[in-house]
C-alpha positions, -999 to +999 in steps of 0.1 A: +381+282+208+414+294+196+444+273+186+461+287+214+434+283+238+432+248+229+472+246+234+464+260+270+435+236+278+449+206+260+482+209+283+469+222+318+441+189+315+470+163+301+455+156+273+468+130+245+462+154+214+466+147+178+479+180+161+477+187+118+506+208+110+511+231+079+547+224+066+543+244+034+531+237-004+502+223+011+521+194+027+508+183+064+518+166+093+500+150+120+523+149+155+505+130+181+511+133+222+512+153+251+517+193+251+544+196+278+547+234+273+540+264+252+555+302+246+535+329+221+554+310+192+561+274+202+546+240+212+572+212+235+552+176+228+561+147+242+556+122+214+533+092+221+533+063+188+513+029+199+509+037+236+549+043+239+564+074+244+592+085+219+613+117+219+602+153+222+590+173+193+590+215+192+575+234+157+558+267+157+520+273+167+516+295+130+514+259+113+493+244+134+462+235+117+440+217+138+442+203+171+424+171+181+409+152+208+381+132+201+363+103+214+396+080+200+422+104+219+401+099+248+397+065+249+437+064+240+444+087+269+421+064+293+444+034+286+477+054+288+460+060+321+451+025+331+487+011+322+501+037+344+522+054+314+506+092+320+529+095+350+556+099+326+540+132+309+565+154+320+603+165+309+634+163+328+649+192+304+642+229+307+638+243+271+638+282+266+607+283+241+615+320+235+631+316+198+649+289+177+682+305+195+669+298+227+655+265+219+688+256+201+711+269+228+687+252+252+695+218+236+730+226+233+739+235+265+718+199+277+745+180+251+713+166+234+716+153+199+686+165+179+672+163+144+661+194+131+641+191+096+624+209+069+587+184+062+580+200+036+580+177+002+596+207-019+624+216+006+626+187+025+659+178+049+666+161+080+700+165+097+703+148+132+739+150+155+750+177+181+747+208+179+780+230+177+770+260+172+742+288+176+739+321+162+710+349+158+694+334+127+710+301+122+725+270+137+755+245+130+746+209+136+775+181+130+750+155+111+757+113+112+741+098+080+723+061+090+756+042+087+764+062+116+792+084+100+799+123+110+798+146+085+834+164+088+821+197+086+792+207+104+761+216+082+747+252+089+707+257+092+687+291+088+662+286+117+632+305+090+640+269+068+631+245+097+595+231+101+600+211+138+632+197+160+633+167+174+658+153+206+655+124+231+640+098+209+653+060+209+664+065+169+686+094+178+699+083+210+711+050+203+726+055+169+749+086+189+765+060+212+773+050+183+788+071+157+819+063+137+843+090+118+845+089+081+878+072+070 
C-alpha cells in the first residue's frame, strides 16, 4: 500500500496514526493523531499527545516516511473511543490544502495565530504570531518570542524553507491573549 493510500484509509476509518516525517539532513519527526484531510501535497492532523487532543498540524506528504498503526495505535484509538474523546476528530476550520498560499491565506483569513517552522537540526526555526501577510512564494508572520513580546517588524518566510505549520494549540492560543509590545 502507498503512502497516499494509507493517507486515504487511515482518515476515511478514523484512525489514531503515528506518522515518521523526513525534515532534511536525515533529521525525523514523528507527528501522532488523526488525519482530518488530505490534497495531492498535504496532510491536516489533528494532534493527539497522552489521550488529549492539541492543535492541528499540516506538512507535505513528500516527507512522509512511514505511516503507523499497530497493535499500540489500536489499543490507543480503543480508549480514545471508550472515554468518548473520538467525537472530537473533526475541525471547525476549512483549510484550502491546495498550496502553502492557500493554506496560509486559509489561516489568515480564520485570524488564527500559527507557528510555522523549519525541524530540521541544520536550518531549524520556529516563528509563531499572526499572519500579516501572503504572497506567491512566501509569507509574513509578526512572531512573539516566550516572554510574549511582538517582534516590530514582521518576519518574512519562503514557503520551500518550512517543514510543517501549526495553529489552534493550547501553547499558541493562550500565550496570544496575551502578548505585550516591546518597550
Amino acid at each position: 500500500m502507498t503512502i497516499f493510500e494509507k493517507i486515504q484509509k487511515h482518515q476515511s476509518e478514523k484512525n489514531y496514526v503515528k506518522i515518521k516525517r523526513d525534515v532534511g539532513n536525515k533529521s525525523y519527526e514523528l507527528s501522532h493523531g488523526y488525519i482530518l484531510d488530505f490534497s495531492f501535497e498535504f496532510v491536516l492532523l489533528k494532534e493527539n499527545d497522552d489521550f488529549v487532543f492539541n492543535g492541528y498540524k499540516i506538512f507535505k506528504i513528500y516527507s512522509i516516511v512511514k505511516i503507523r498503526h499497530n497493535n499500540c495505535d489500536q489499543f490507543f484509538d480503543s480508549i480514545m473511543e471508550r472515554e468518548g474523546q473520538k467525537k472530537f476528530i473533526n475541525t471547525p476550520y476549512q483549510i484550502d490544502l491546495e498550496s502553502w498560499e492557500t493554506i496560509f491565506e486559509s489561516i489568515r483569513e480564520l485570524k488564527l495565530s500559527s507557528s510555522v517552522e523549519n525541524e530540521n537540526h541544520n536550518n531549524f526555526f520556529f516563528k509563531i504570531g499572526n499572519i500579516v501577510k501572503v504572497k506567491k512564494r512566501s509569507l509574513k508572520i509578526l512572531n512573539f518570542n516566550p516572554a510574549g513580546y511582538l517582534d516590530k517588524e514582521p518576519t518574512e518566510i519562503k514557503y520551500n524553507k518550512i517543514s510543517a505549520l501549526g495553529f489552534d494549540d493550547n501553547y499558541t492560543n493562550i500565550m496570544s491573549k496575551h502578548l505585550r509590545m516591546r518597550k
